[in-house]
Backbone as a printed PyTorch tensor [residue, N CA C, xyz], in Angstrom:
tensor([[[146.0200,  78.0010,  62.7290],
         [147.0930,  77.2030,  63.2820],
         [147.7350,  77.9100,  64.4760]],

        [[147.8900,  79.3930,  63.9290],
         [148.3780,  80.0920,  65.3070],
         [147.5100,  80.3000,  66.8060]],

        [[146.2980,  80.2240,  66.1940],
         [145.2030,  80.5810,  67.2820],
         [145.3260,  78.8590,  68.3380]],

        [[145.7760,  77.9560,  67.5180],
         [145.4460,  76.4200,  68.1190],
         [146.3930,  76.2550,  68.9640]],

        [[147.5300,  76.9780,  68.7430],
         [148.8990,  76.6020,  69.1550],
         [148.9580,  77.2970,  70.5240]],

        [[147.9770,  79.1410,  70.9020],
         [147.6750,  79.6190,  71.6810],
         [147.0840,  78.9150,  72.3410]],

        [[145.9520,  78.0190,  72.0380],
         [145.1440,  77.6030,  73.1800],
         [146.0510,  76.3230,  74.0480]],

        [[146.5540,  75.7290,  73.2990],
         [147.7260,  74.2060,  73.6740],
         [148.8650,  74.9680,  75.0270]],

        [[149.2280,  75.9660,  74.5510],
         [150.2470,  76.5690,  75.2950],
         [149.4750,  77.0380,  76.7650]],

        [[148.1330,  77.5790,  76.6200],
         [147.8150,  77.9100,  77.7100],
         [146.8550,  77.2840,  78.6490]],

        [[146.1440,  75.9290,  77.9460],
         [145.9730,  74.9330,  78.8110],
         [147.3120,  74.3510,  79.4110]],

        [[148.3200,  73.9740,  78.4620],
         [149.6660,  73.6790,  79.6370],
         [150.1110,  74.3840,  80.4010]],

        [[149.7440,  76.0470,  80.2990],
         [149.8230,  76.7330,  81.8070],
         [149.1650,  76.3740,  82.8390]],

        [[147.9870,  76.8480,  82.4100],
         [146.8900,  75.9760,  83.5840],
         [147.3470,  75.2720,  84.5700]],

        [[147.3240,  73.4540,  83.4480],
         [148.0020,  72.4330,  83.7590],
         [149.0900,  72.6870,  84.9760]],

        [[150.4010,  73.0230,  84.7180],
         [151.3370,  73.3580,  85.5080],
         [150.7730,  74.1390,  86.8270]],

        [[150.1130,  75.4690,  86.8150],
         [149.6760,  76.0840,  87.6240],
         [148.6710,  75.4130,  89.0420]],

        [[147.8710,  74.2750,  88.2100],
         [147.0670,  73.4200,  88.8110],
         [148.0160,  72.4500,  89.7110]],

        [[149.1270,  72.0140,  89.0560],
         [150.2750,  71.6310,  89.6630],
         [150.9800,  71.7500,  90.9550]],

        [[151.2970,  72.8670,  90.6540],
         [152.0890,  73.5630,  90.9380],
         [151.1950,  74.0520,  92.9510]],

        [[149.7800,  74.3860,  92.9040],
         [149.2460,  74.4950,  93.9150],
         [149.1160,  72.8550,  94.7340]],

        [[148.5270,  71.7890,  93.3770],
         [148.9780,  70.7440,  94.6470],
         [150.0670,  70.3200,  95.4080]],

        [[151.1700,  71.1190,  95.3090],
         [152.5120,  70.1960,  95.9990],
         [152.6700,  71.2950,  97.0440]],

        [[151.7140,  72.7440,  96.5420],
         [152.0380,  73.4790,  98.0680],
         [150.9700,  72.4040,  99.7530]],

        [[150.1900,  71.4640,  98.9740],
         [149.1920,  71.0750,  99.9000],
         [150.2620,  69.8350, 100.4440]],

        [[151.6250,  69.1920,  99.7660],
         [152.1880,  68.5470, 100.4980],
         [152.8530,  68.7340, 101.8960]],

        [[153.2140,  70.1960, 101.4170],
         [153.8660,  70.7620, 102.7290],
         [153.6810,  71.2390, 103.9810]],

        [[152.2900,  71.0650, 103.8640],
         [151.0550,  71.5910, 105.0070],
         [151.2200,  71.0810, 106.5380]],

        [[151.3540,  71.0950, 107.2210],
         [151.2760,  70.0160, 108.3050],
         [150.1340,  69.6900, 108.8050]],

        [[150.1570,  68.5780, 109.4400],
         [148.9800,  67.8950, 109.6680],
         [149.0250,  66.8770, 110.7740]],

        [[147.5310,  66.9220, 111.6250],
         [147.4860,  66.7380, 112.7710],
         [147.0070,  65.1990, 112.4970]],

        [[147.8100,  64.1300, 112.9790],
         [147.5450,  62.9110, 112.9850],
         [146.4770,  62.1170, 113.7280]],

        [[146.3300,  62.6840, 115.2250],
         [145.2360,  61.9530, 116.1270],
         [146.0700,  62.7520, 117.4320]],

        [[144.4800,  63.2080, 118.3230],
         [144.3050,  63.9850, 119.3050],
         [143.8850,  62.9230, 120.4650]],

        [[144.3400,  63.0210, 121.0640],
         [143.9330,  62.8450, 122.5400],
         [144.1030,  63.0160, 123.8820]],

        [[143.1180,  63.2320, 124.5800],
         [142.6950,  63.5700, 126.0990],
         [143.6830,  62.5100, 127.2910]],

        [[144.7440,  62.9490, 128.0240],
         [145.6920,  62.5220, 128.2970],
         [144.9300,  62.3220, 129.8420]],

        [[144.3920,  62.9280, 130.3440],
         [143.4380,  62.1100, 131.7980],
         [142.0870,  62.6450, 131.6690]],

        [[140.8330,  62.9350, 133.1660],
         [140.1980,  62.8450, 132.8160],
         [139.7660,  64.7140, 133.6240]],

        [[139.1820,  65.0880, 132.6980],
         [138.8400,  66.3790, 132.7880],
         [137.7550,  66.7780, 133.6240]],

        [[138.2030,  67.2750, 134.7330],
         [137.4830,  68.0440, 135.8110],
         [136.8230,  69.7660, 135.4870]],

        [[136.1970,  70.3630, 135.2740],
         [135.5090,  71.4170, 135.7610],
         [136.5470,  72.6530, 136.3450]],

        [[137.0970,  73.4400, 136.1840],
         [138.0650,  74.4340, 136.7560],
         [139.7110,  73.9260, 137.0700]],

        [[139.9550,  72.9300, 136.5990],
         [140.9640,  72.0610, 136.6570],
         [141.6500,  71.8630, 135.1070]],

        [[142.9520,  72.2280, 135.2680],
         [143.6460,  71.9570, 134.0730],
         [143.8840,  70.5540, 133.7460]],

        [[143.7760,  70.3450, 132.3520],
         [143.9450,  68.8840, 132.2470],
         [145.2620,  69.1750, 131.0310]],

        [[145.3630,  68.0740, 129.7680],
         [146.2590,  68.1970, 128.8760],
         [145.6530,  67.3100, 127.4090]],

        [[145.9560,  67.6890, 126.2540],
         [145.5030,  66.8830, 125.1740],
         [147.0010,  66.5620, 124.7480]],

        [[146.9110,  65.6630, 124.1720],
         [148.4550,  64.9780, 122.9680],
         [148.0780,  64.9790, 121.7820]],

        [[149.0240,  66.0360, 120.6450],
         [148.8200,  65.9080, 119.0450],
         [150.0050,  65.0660, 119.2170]],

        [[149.5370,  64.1120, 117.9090],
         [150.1690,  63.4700, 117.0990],
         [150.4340,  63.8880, 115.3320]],

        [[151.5720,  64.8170, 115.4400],
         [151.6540,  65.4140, 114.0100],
         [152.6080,  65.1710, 113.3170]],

        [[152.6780,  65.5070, 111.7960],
         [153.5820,  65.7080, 110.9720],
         [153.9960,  66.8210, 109.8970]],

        [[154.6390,  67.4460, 110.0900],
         [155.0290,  68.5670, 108.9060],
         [156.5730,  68.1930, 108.2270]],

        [[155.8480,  68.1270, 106.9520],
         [157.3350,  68.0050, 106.2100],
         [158.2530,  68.9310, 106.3360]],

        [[158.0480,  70.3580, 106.1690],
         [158.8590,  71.2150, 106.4020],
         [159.2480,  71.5150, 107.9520]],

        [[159.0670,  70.7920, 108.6120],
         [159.4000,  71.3360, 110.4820],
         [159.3590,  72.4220, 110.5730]],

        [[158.3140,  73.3080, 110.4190],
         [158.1180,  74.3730, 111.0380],
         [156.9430,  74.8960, 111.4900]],

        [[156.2090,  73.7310, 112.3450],
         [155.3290,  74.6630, 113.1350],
         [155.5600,  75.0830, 114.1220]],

        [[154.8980,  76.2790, 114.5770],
         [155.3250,  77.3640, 115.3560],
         [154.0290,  77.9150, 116.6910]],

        [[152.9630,  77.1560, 116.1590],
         [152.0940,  77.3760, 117.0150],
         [150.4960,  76.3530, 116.5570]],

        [[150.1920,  76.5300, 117.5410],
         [148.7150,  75.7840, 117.7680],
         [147.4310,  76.6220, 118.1760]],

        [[146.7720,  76.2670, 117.2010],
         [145.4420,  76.9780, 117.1470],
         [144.1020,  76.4070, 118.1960]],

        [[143.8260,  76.9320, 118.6080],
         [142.8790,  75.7660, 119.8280],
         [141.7430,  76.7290, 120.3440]],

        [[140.2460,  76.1530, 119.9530],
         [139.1590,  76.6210, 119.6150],
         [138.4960,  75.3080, 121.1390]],

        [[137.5790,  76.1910, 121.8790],
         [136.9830,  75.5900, 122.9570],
         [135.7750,  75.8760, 122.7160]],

        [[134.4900,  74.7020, 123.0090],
         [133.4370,  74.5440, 122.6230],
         [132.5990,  74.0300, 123.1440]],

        [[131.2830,  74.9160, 123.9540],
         [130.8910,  74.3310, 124.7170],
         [129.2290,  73.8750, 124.0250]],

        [[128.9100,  72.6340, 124.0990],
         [127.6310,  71.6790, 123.0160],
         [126.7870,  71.0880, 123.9910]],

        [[126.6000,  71.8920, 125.1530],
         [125.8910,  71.5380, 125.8780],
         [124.8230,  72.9010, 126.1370]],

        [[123.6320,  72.9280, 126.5910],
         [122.8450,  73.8520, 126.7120],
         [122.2490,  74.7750, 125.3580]],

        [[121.0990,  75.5820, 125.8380],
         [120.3070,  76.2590, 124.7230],
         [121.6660,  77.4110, 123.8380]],

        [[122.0320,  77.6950, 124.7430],
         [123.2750,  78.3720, 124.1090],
         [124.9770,  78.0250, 124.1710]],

        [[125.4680,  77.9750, 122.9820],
         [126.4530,  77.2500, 122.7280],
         [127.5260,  78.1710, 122.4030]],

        [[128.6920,  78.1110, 123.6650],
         [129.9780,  79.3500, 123.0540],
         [131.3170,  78.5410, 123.1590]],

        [[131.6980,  79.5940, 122.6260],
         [133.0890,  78.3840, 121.9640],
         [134.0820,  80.2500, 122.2920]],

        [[135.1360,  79.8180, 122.5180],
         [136.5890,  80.3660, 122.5280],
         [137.7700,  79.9620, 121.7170]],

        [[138.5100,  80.8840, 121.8290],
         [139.8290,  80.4290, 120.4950],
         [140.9620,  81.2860, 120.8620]],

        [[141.9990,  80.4620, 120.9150],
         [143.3900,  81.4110, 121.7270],
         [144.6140,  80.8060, 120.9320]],

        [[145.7140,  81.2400, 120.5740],
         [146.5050,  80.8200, 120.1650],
         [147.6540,  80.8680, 120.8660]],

        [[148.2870,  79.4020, 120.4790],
         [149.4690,  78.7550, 121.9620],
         [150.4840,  78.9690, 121.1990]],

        [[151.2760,  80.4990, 121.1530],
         [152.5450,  80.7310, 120.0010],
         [153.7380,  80.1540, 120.6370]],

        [[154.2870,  80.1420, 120.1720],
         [155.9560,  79.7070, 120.1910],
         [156.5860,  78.5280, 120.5250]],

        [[156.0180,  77.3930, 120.1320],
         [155.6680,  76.0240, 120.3150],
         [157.5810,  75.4130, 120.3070]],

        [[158.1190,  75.4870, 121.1210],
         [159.7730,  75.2500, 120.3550],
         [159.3760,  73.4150, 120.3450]],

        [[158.7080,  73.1270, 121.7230],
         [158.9810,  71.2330, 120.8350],
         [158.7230,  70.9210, 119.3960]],

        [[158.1000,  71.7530, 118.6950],
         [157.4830,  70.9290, 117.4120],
         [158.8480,  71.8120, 115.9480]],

        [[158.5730,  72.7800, 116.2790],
         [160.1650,  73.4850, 115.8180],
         [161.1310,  72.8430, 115.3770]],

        [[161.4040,  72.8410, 114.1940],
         [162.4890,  71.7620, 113.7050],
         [162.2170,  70.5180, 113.9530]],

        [[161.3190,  69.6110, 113.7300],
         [160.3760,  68.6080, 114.0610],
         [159.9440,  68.1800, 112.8620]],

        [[160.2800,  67.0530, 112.1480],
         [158.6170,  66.5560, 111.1760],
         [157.7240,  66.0210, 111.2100]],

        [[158.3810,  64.9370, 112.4820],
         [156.9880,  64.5920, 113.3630],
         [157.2720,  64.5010, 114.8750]],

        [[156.2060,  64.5620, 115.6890],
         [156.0460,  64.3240, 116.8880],
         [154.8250,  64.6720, 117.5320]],

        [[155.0300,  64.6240, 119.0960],
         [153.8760,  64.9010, 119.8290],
         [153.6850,  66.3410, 120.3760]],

        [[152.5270,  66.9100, 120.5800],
         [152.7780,  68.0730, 121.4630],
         [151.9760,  67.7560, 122.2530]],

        [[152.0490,  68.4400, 123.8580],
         [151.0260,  68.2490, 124.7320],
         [150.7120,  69.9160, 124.8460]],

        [[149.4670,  70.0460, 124.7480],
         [148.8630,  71.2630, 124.6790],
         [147.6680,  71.4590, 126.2440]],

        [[147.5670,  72.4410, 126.9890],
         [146.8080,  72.6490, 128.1090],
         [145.4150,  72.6170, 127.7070]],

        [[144.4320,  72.3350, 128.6300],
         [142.9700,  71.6910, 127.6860],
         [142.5440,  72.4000, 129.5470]],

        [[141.3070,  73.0650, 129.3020],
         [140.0980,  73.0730, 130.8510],
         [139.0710,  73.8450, 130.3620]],

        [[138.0800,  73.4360, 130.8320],
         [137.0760,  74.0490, 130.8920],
         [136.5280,  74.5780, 132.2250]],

        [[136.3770,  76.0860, 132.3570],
         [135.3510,  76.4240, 133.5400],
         [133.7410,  75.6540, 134.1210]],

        [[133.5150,  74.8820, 133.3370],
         [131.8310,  74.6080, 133.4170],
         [131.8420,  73.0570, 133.0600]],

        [[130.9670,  72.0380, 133.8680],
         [131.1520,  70.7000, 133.3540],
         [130.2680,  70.5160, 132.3130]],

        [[130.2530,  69.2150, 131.3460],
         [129.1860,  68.9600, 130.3490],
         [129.7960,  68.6450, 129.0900]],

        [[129.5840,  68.1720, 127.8300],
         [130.1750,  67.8730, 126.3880],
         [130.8650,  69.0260, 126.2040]],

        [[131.5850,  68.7270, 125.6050],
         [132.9750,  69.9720, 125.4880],
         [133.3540,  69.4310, 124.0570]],

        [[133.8460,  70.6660, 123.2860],
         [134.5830,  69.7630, 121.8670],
         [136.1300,  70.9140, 121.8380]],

        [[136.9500,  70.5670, 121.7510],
         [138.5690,  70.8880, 121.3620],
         [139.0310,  70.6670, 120.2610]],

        [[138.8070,  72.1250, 119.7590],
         [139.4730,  71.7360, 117.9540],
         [140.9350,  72.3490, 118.1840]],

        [[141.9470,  71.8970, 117.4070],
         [143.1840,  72.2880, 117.0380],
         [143.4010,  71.9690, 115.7260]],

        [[144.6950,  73.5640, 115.1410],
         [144.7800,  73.5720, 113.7540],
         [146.2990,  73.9900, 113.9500]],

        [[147.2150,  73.4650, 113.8500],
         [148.6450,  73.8120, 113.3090],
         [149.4090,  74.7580, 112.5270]],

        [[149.9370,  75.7440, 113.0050],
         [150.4930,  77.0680, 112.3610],
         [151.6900,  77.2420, 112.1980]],

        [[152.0240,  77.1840, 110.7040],
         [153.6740,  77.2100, 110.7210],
         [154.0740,  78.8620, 110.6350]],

        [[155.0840,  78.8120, 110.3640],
         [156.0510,  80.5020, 110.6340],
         [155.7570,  80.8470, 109.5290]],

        [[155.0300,  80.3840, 108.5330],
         [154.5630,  81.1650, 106.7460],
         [153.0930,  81.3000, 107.1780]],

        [[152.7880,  80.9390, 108.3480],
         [150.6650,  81.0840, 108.3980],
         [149.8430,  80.2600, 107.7310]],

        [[150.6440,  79.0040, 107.0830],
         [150.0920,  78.0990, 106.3610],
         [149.1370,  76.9960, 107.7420]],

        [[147.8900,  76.8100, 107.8820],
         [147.2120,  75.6500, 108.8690],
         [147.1490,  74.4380, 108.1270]],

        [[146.8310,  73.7310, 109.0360],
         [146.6600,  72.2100, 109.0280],
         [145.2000,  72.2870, 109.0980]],

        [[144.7470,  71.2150, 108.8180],
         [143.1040,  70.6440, 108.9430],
         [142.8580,  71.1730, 110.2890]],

        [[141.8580,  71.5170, 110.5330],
         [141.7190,  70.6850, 112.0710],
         [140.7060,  69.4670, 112.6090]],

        [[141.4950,  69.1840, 113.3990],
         [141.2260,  68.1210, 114.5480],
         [140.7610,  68.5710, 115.4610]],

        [[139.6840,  67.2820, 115.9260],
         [138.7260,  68.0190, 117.3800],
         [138.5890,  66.4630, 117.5960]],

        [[138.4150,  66.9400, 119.2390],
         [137.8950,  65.5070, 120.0340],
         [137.1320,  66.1090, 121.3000]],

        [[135.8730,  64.9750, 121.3180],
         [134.7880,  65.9750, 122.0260],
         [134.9560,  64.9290, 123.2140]],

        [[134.9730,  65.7500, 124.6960],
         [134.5320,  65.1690, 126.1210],
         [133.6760,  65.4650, 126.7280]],

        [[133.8350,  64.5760, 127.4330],
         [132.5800,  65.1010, 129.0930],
         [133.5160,  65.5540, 130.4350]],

        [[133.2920,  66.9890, 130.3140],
         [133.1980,  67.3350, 131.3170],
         [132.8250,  66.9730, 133.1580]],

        [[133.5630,  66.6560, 134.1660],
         [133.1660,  66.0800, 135.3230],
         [132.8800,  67.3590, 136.3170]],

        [[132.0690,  67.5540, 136.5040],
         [131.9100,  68.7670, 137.6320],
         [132.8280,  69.0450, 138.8280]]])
């Protein structure tokens, strides 16, 4: 009876524990829909628009991974855009983030959302063509 009562008690830990990690996944922020705000030239800065939401308003930076899917060899870059104050105290809104590529051709732009605890968001990518 005592041994049964052990196991009841510590599947309802579990339980709770299992819990307890999904509601940290509520608080996550998350990138709604990306897009390419004109049209992207070759050595020319252009701009992307997130459309996000964080329950807790605190992201703090943007993660942004460049990718080039054109040719036998394929390189990609990754820089992080810290100190984001528009999105800062925010639960939702837009950010406009700087987007270029040196080289024309399919390009892919991932972004991942970083709050002030280091918690990310999914990421989001939206792939272009490059204009020489």
């Amino acid at each position: 009876m005592r041994r049964r009562r052990l196991v009841w008690a510590c599947l309802a830990a579990l339980v709770l524990i299992g819990g307890a990690g999904g509601a940290d996944d509520t608080d996550r922020p998350e990138i709604l829909n990306v897009v390419v705000t004109s049209r992207l030239v070759a050595g020319r800065a252009g701009q992307a628009r997130l459309t996000y939401r964080a329950p807790r308003a605190n992201v703090v930076a943007v993660v942004q991974t460049l990718e080039d899917l054109d040719g036998s060899r394929r390189t990609s870059s990754q820089r992080e855009i810290g100190t984001v104050a528009a999105a800062f105290g925010h639960e939702t809104g837009d950010l406009v983030v700087p987007l270029a590529f040196e080289t024309p051709g399919r390009k892919r732009a991932v972004f991942v959302l970083l709050t002030d605890e280091r918690v990310e968001s999914d990421p989001a990518s939206v792939d272009v063509d490059v204009a020489p």
